[in-house]
Each structure stands twice: as structure tokens, then as C-alpha cells.
C-alpha positions as CSV (number, residue, x, y, z in Angstrom):
1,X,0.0,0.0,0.0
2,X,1.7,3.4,-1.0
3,X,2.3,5.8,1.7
4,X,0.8,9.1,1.9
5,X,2.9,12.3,1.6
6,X,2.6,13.9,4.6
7,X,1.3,17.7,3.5
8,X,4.0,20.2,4.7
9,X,2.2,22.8,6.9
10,X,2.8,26.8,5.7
11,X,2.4,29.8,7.2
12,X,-0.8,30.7,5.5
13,X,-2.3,27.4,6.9
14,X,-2.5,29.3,9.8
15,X,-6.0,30.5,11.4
16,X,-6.4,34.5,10.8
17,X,-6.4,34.8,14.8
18,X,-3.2,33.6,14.4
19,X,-1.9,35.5,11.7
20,X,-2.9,38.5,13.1
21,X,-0.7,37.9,16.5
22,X,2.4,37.7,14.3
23,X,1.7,40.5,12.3
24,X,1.0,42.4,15.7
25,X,4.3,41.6,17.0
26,X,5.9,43.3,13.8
27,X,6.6,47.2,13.1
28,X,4.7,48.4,10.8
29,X,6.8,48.5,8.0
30,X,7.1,44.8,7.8
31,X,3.8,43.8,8.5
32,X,3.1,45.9,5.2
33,X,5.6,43.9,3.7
34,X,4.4,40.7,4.9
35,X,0.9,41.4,3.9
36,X,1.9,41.6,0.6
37,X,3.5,39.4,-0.1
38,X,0.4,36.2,-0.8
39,X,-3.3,37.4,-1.1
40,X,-4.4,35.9,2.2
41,X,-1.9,37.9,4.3
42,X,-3.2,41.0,2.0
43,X,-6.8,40.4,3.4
44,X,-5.4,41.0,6.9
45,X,-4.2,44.4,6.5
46,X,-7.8,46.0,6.8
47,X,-8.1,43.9,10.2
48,X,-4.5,44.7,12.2
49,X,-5.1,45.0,15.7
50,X,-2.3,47.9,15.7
51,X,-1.2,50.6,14.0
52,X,2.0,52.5,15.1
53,X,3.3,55.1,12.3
54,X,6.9,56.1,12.8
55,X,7.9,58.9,10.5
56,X,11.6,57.3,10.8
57,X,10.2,54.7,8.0
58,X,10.0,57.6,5.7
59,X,14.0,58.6,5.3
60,X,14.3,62.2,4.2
61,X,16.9,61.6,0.5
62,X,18.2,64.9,1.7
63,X,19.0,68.1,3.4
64,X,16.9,69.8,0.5
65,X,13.2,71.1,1.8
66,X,11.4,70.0,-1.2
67,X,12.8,66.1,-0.3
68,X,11.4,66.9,3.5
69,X,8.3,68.3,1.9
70,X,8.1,64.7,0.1
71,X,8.9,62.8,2.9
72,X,5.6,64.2,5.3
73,X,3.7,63.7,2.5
74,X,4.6,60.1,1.8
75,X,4.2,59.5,5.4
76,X,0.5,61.5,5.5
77,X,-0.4,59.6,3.0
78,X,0.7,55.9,3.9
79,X,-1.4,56.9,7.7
80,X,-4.6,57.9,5.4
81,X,-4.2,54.9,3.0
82,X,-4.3,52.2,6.2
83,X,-7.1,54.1,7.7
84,X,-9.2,54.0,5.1
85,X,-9.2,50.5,4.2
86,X,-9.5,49.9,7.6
87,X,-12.4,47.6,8.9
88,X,-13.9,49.8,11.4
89,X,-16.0,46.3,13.0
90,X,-12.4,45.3,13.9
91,X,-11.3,47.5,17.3
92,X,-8.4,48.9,17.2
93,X,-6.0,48.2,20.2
94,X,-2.9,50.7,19.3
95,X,-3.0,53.6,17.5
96,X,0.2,55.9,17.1
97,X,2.1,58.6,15.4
């Protein structure tokens, strides 16, 4: 009788609870990241538990004031993209800036 294959068990096998708890335990710049990377992660991103902005994950290029300029508007911008996909059923535990 042929043996069955064992399935090996992946990341995204993973309940969404469970998910979630990892992705809380990462900055915000690489839960982004993580999320996406596969579809199912992606789904998760309206649903984090936390969300804790650090302007230091928007380097400034340069000195120059236009390049500051750009940088507080990449980082407005990131804050107001999150929040608005943002499932509002889902409470929100952390919120920073």
C-alpha cells in the first residue's frame, strides 16, 4: 500500500487569529511587507489590531526642503491609506504617530 505524503504545513495554513498575533508583533513597515507578499496575508491588512506610524520609516533623501516636503507627504499619505481601508467592525488596540 503506497504511503501518503505527509502535506507540509505553511504559514498561511494558519487560522487568521493567528496571523494577526504575528503580524501584531511586527513594526509596521514589515507587516506591510508581509501582507503583501500572498493574497491571504493581504486580506489581513484592513483587520490589524495595531497601527503604530513612525515617521523614521520615511527617510528624508536629503537636506533639501522640497525632499522633507516629500517625505511628510509620503508618510501622510501611507497613515490615510491604512485608515481607510481599515475595517472599522475590527477594534483597534494601538494607535500611534
Amino acid at each position: 500500500m503506497p504511503r501518503r505524503r505527509k502535506r507540509a504545513t505553511r504559514i498561511t495554513d494558519l487560522k487568521e487569529t493567528i496571523m494577526l498575533k504575528i503580524l501584531r508583533h511586527l513594526d509596521l513597515k514589515s507587516t506591510i511587507r508581509t501582507c503583501a507578499a500572498t493574497g491571504r496575508w493581504r486580506r489581513l491588512l484592513p483587520k490589524l489590531p495595531a497601527l503604530e506610524f513612525d515617521i523614521a520609516d520615511f527617510p528624508v533623501p536629503s537636506l533639501r526642503r522640497s525632499s522633507q516636503k516629500q517625505a511628510r507627504r509620503n508618510f501622510t499619505e501611507a497613515v490615510t491609506r491604512l485608515l481607510s481601508i481599515r475595517d472599522g467592525r475590527k477594534p483597534l488596540e494601538r494607535f500611534s504617530i
